[in-house]
C-alpha positions, 0 to 999 in steps of 0.5 A: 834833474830838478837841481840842475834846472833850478841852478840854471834858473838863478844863473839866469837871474844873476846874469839879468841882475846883473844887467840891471845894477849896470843899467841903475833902471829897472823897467816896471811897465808903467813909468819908463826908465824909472830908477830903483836903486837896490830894490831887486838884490839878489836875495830879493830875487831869489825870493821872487823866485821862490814865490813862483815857484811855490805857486804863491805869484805867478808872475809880477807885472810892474811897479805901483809906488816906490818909496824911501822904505819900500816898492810896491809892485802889482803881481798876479797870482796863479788863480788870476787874482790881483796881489800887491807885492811890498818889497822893503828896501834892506838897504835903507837906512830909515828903518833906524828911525822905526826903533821906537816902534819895536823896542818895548813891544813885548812880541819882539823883545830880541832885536838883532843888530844890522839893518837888514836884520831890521827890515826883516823884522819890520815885515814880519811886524807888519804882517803880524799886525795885518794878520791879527786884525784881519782875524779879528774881522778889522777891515784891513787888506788881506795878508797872503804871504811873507818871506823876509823883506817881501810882504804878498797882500790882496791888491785893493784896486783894479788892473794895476791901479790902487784905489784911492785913500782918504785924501785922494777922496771925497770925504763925509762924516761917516768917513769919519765915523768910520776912521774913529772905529777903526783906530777903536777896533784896533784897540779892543780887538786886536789889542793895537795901536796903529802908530801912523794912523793918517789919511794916507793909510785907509783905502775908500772902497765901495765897501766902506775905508779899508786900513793899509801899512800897520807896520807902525803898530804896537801892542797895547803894552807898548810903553808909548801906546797911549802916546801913540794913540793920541797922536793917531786921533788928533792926525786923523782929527785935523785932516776931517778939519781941514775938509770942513766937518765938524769932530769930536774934541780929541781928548774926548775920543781918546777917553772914550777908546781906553775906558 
């Protein structure tokens, strides 16, 4: 019986997939007639499907952002808690450019061809990163789940509204203070490198800056993890510039981390 009914179900789902493909919009209850080409593929919704299923959402309720690699949708979960559902777009071709990221990490040494494949590895990147930092007590948003291109993490914000980053934000020197032990803790605790550390990635919460979007990440055996570091520190360097406050020389900071 239970066969039966799930059949239906995805019978229901490729006829309103189907509808929606025709249609080229997807309405995400927040920007009307906003196009999201090939977001919502089959496999995509099968596993949106299964999500609910197995009790991990309960149900999604629009769209937040959408980008050239990936959407965010805000979804809520049977405990009525906020979840942030980022679904990679297995269509993309950006993800070739993400190569030097992965190639030379030791934990994914066999990188199947195809982008699809690709994107896959990326979310599992990405939730490994956010995973390993979260256990080491690393202020960064909360992993749940991940399935394929679908990466389920705790919401930082309120009733559908993220909160805002760095730049969106009023910024001090212990915003800065606080962005340096970041990219420190990453390196002696998690043994990372974030790899596009900027003010677009950290969340300024109540609680102090919360770190977003490490599918960039590398280990510390990365053939270009210090390069990767540099850089980090020098982007995160010049935004606190920009704003008026006085830094430390970048060089200096980087020393000081790998020492």
């Amino acid at each position: 019986m239970s066969d039966i009914i799930d059949r239906k179900i995805e019978s229901k789902i490729n006829s309103e997939l189907s509808k929606k493909q025709r249609k080229k919009t997807l309405d995400d209850g927040f920007k009307k007639n906003k196009v999201i080409n090939e977001v919502l593929d089959k496999t995509t919704v099968l596993i949106l499907y299964d999500l609910i299923k197995s009790k991990i959402i309960s149900y999604v309720n629009g769209v937040v952002k959408s980008g050239k690699e990936s959407v965010l949708f805000w979804a809520v979960s049977p405990e009525e808690s906020n979840l942030a559902l980022k679904v990679y777009l297995t269509s993309t071709s950006n993800f070739k450019n993400r190569s030097k990221y992965l190639i030379g990490d030791p934990r994914f040494s066999r990188i199947k061809k195809g982008t699809k494949n690709l994107v896959y590895l990326w979310a599992k990147k990405e939730f490994q990163n956010i995973s390993k930092c979260y256990d080491c007590g690393i202020n960064v948003v909360k992993p749940i789940h991940i399935s394929k291109n679908v990466l389920v993490m705790e919401f930082v914000g309120d009733n559908g509204k993220p909160e805002k980053n760095l730049l969106e934000s009023d910024i001090s020197e212990n915003d800065y203070k606080q962005s340096l032990q970041l990219v420190d803790d990453l390196y002696h605790k998690a043994n990372l490198v974030h790899g596009d550390f900027s003010e677009y990635n950290i969340f300024k919460t109540p609680d102090g800056l919360k770190l977003f979007d490490l599918g960039s990440a590398v280990d510390l055996e990365h053939p270009k993890a210090n390069e990767f570091l540099k850089r980090d520190i020098n982007n995160i360097s010049n935004f606190f510039v920009k704003r008026g406050l006085t830094v430390e020389n970048p060089i200096d900071v980087f020393q000081r981390i790998v020492k």
